[in-house]
C-alpha positions in Angstrom: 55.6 -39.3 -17.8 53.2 -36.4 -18.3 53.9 -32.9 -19.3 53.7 -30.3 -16.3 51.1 -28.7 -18.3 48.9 -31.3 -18.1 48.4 -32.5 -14.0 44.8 -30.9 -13.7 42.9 -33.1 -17.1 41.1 -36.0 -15.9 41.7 -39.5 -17.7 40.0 -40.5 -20.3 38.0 -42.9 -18.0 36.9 -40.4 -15.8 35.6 -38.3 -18.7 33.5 -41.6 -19.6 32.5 -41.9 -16.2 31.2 -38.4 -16.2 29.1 -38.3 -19.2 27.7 -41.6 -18.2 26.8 -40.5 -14.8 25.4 -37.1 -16.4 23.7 -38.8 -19.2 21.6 -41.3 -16.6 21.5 -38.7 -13.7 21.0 -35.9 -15.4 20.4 -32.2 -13.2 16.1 -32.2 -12.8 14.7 -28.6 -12.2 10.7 -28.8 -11.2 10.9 -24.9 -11.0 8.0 -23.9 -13.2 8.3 -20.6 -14.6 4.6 -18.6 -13.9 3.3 -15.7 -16.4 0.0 -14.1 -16.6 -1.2 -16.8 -18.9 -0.3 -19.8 -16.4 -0.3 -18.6 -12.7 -4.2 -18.6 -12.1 -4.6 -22.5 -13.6 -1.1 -23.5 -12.0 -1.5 -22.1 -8.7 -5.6 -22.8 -8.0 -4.9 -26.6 -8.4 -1.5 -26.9 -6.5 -2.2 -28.0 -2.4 1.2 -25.9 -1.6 3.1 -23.9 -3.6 6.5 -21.9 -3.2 7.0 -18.9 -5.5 10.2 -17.4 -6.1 9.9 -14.1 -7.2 13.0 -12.8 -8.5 14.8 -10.4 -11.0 17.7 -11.4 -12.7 20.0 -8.4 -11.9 19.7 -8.6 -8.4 22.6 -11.0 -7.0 20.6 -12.5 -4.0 18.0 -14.1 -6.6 21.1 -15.2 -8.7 22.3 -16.8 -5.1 18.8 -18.6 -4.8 18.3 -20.0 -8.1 20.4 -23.3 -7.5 19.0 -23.7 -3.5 15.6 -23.5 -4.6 16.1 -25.8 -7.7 17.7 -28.8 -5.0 15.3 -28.0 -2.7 12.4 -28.3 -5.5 14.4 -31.5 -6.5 14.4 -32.8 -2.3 10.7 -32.4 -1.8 9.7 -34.0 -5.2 11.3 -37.2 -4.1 8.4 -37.0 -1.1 5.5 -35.7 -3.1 5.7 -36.6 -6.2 2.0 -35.6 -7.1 2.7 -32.4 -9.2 -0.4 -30.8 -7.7 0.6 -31.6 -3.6 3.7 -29.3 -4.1 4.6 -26.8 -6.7 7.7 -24.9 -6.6 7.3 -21.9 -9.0 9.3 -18.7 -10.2 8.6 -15.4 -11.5 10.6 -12.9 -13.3 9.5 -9.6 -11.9 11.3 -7.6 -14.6 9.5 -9.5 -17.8 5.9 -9.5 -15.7 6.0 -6.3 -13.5 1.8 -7.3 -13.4 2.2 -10.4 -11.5 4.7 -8.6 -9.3 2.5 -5.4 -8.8 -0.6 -8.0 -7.8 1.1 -9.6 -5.0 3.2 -6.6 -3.9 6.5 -7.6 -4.4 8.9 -4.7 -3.4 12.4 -6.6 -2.1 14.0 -9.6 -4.3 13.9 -12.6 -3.5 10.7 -12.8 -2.5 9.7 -16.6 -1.3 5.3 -16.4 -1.2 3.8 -19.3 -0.3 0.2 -20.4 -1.5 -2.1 -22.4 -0.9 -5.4 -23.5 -3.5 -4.4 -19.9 -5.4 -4.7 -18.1 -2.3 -1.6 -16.4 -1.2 -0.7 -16.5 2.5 -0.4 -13.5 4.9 3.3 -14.5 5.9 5.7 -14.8 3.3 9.3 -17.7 3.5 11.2 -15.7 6.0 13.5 -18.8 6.8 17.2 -19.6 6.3 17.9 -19.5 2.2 19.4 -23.2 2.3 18.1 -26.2 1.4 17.5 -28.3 4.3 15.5 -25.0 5.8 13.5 -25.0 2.5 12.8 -28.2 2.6 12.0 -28.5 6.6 9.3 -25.8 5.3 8.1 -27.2 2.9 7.1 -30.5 5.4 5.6 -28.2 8.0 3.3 -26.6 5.6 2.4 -30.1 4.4 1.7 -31.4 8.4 -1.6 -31.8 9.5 -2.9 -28.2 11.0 -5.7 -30.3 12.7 -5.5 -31.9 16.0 -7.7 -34.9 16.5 -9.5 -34.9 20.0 -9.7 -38.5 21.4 -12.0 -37.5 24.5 -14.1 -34.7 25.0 -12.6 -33.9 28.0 -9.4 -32.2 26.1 -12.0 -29.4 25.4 -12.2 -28.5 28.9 -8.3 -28.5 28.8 -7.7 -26.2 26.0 -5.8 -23.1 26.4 -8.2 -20.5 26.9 -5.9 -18.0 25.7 -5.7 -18.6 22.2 -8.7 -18.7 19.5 -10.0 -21.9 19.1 -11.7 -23.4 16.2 -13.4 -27.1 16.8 -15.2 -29.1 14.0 -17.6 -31.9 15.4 -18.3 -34.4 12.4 -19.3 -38.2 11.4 -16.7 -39.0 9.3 -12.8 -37.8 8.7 -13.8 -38.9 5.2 -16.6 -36.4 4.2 -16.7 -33.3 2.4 -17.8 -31.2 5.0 -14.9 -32.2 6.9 -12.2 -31.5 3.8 -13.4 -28.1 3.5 -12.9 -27.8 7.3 -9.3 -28.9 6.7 -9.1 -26.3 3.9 -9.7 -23.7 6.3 -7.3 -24.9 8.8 -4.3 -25.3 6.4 -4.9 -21.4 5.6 -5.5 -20.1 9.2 -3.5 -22.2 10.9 -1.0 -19.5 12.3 -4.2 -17.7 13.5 -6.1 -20.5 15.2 -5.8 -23.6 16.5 -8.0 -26.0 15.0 -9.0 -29.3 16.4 -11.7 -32.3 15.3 -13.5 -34.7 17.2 -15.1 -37.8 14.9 -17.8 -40.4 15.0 -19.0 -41.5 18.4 -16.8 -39.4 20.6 -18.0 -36.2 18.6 -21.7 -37.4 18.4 -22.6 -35.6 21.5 -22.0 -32.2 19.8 -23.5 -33.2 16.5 -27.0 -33.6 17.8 -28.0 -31.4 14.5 -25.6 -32.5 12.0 -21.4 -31.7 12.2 -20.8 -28.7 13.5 -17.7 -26.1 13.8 -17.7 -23.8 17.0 -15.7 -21.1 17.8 -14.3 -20.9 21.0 -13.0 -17.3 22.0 -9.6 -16.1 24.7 -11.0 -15.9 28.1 -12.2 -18.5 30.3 -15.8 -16.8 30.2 -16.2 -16.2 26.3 -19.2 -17.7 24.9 -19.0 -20.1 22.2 -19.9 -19.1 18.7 -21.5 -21.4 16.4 -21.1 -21.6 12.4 -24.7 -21.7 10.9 -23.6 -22.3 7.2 -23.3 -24.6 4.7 -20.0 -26.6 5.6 -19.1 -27.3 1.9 -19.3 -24.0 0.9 -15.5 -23.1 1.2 -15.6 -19.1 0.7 -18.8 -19.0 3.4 -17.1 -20.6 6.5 -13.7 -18.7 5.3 -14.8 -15.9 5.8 -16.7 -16.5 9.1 -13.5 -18.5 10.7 -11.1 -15.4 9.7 -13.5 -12.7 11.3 -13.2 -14.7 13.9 -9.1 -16.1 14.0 -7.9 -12.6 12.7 -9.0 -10.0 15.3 -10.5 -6.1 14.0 -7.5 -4.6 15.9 -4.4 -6.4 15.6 -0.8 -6.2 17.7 1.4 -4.7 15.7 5.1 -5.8 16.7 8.9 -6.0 15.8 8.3 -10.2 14.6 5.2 -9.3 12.2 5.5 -5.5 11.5 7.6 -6.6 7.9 4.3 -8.9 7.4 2.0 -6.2 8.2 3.4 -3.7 5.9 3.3 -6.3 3.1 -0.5 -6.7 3.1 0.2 -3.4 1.5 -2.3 -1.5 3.5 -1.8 1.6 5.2 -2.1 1.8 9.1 -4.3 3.1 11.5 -2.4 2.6 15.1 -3.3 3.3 18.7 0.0 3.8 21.0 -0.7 3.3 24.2 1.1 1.8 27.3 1.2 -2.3 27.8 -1.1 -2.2 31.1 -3.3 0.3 29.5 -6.1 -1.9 28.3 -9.1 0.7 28.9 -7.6 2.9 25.6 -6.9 0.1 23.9 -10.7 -1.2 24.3 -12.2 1.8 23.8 -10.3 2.4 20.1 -11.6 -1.4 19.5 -15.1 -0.4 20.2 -14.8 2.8 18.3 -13.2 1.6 15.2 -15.7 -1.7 15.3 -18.7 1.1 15.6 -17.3 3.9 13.5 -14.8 1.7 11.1 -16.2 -1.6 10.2 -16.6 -0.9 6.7 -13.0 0.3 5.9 -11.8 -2.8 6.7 -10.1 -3.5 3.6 -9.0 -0.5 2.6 -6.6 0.7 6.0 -5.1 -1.9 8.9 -6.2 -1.5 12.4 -3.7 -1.8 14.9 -2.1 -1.0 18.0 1.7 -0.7 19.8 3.2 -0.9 22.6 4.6 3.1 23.3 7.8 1.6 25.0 8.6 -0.6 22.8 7.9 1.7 19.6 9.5 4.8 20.9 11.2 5.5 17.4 8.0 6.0 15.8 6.5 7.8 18.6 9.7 10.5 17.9 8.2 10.7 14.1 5.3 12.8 15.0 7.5 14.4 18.1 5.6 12.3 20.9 7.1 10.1 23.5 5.3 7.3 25.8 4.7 9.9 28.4 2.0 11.2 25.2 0.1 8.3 25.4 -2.4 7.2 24.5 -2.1 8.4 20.7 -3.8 7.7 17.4 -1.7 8.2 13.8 -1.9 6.7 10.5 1.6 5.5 8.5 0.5 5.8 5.0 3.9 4.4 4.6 5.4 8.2 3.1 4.1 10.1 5.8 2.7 10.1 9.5 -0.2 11.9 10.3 -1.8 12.3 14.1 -5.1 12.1 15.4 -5.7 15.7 17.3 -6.6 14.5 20.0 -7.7 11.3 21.8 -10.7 12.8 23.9 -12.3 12.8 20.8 -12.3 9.2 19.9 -15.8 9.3 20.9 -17.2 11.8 19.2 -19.6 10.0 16.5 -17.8 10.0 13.2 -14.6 11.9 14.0 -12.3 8.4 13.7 -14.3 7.8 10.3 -13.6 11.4 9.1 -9.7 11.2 10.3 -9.7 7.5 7.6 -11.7 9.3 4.8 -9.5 12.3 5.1 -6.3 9.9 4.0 -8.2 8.2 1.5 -9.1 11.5 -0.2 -5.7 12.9 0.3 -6.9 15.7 2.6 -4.2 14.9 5.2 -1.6 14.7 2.7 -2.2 18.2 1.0 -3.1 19.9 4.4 0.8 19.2 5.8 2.3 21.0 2.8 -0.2 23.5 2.2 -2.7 24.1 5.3 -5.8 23.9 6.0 -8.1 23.7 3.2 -10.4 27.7 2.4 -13.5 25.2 3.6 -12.2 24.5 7.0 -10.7 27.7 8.0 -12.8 29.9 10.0 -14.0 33.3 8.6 -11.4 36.2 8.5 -9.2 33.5 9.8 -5.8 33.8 7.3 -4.7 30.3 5.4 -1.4 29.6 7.2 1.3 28.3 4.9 2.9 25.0 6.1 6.4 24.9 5.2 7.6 21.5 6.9 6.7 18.1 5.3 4.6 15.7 7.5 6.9 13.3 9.0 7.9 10.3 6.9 6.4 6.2 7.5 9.3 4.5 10.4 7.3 1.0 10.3 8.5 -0.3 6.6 11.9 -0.3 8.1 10.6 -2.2 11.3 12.4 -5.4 10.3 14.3 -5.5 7.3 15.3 -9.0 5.8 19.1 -9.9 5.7 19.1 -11.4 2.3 16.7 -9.3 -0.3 17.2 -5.9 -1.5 14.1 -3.6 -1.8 13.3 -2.9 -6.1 15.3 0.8 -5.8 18.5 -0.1 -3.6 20.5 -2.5 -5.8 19.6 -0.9 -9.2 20.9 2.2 -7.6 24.2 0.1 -7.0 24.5 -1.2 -10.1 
């Protein structure tokens, strides 16, 4: 009979058993690490990848190490290319570069990428993982539906932007940098093909990709470019999936905030469509060329009443135009001026040269004051940005809050 002390040991068998089983089976990690001298190279060549961006002190990455490490293990099995799915990792604290060009500011951080070209929405999912791995699938599914008759055309729903390719052959390469497109604009568009004889109708000058517009009426737009040159009919099918002035609401306002951006937003009631088109035309007219440099967007003022109470306005204010440079809130005087030539374009330059910024703490600058007119001294700070905290994530802390902790 054994000693009391000893109940918990394993035989000597089992130990066997065990080394065997670890020696045969042993634990596989595809989880490759990413620094400044591998991510360009690694990330170009990879269909999909999953990056983990992460800092060892912060316990949530410490969670996620051993979930994304199955989950890389799971979707291996099914792709076992090493280029159709890379799952990839980068320590934010030893390459604060990497993490500064991609705008990491919460840990973990799941980006996904596609060819080297990160996508707009980052893993938002369930950290398990059968949810990792369920994403991992959907982002390899076909974004393209195949139309069997023209006659689904007439069918499609008019609502949504449409993007149809018309071509000779699935197998061509004017049709693979069509799919390119799709697999990266996918959550803008939908994207549909039509081949061979049943597309030949619409291919009377070669393949062709239209753009079909919401509304029943819209005319169709036509792509006029070279269909293998990937970075020419990118960038006509986003102007045309990714609208000037976008929606900004509680499901993507974490997203929009990520593209690092500040915001230029119209509030104005849901049935008030007249405001809403005449900031579209203005910022299209006035605003077309600061396009990268500041978001366009607009809000419901019911639904972003909290905001609204950051520059002391409420819905019955509306229509109103601000910027959130996300540390401070600054409003448009006043809306009947939206028209003026230029004013719209002045109120954007004015936050990129910092004129709004250092106006709010110390008044209006000597230039702008009338003469004999005294420089008033503005005590109160301009109210702070409300839309970073639209929809915080359950699971990652922001790069300030658990170092704080700690």
């Amino acid at each position: 009979m054994r000693p009391a002390i000893f109940p918990l040991l394993p035989d000597p068998g089992c130990l066997l058993l065990l080394l065997v089983s670890w020696l045969f089976n042993p634990a596989r990690s595809e989880i490759t690490s990413l620094d400044s001298g591998n991510i360009d190279d690694i990330l170009n060549n990879a269909d999909v990848a999953l990056v983990n961006f992460y800092a060892d002190w912060c316990r949530f990455s410490q969670m996620l190490h051993p979930i994304f490490e199955e989950a890389s293990n799971v979707i291996k099995e099914e792709y076992p290319d090493k280029n159709q799915v890379v799952f990839a990792r980068v320590d934010c604290d030893q390459h604060s570069d990497i993490a500064q060009r991609y705008r990491i500011s919460k840990y973990p951080t799941l980006k996904l990428f596609r060819n080297g070209m990160m996508m707009k929405r980052e893993y938002r999912g369930q950290r398990s993982v059968t949810a990792i791995a369920d994403y991992i699938r959907q982002q390899k599914s076909n974004p393209i539906r195949e139309v069997q008759d023209l006659e689904e055309i007439s069918s499609l729903d008019r609502s949504r932007r449409n993007i149809i390719g018309y071509f000779e052959q699935k197998d061509s390469d004017n049709y693979r940098t069509f799919e390119r497109v799709a697999n990266i604009l996918h959550d803008d568009c939908v994207f549909l093909s039509a081949f061979g004889a049943i597309s030949k109708a619409e291919r009377f000058s070669g393949d062709n990709v239209i753009y079909k517009p919401p509304g029943e009426n819209a005319p169709d737009m036509v792509y006029l470019g070279s269909l293998t040159n990937f970075d020419l009919i990118y960038a006509w099918t986003q102007d045309k999936c990714v609208p000037l002035v976008r929606e900004i609401t509680f499901e993507n306002g974490e997203e929009l905030t990520e593209e690092g951006l500040p915001f230029l937003i119209l509030f104005h009631m849901k049935d008030d469509l007249e405001s809403l088109e005449k900031f579209q035309q203005e910022v299209a007219r006035q605003l077309i060329g600061e396009k990268g440099t500041i978001n366009f967007l607009h809000a419901d003022c019911d639904k972003f009443r909290h905001p609204l109470l950051h520059i002391q306005k409420t819905p019955a204010d509306c229509p109103v135009i601000a910027i959130d440079s996300f540390r401070h809130m600054y409003v448009f005087p006043d809306f009947s001026d939206l028209s003026v030539p230029g004013k719209l374009k002045q109120f954007v330059l004015d936050l990129h040269s910092g004129k709004l910024h250092r106006e709010f703490h110390h008044g209006p600058d000597p230039t702008d004051v009338a003469p004999g007119q005294p420089i008033q001294d503005i005590a109160s700070s301009p109210p702070e940005s409300s839309f970073q905290k639209l929809a915080p994530s359950e699971h990652r802390y922001t790069l300030l809050r658990e170092k704080d902790e700690l």
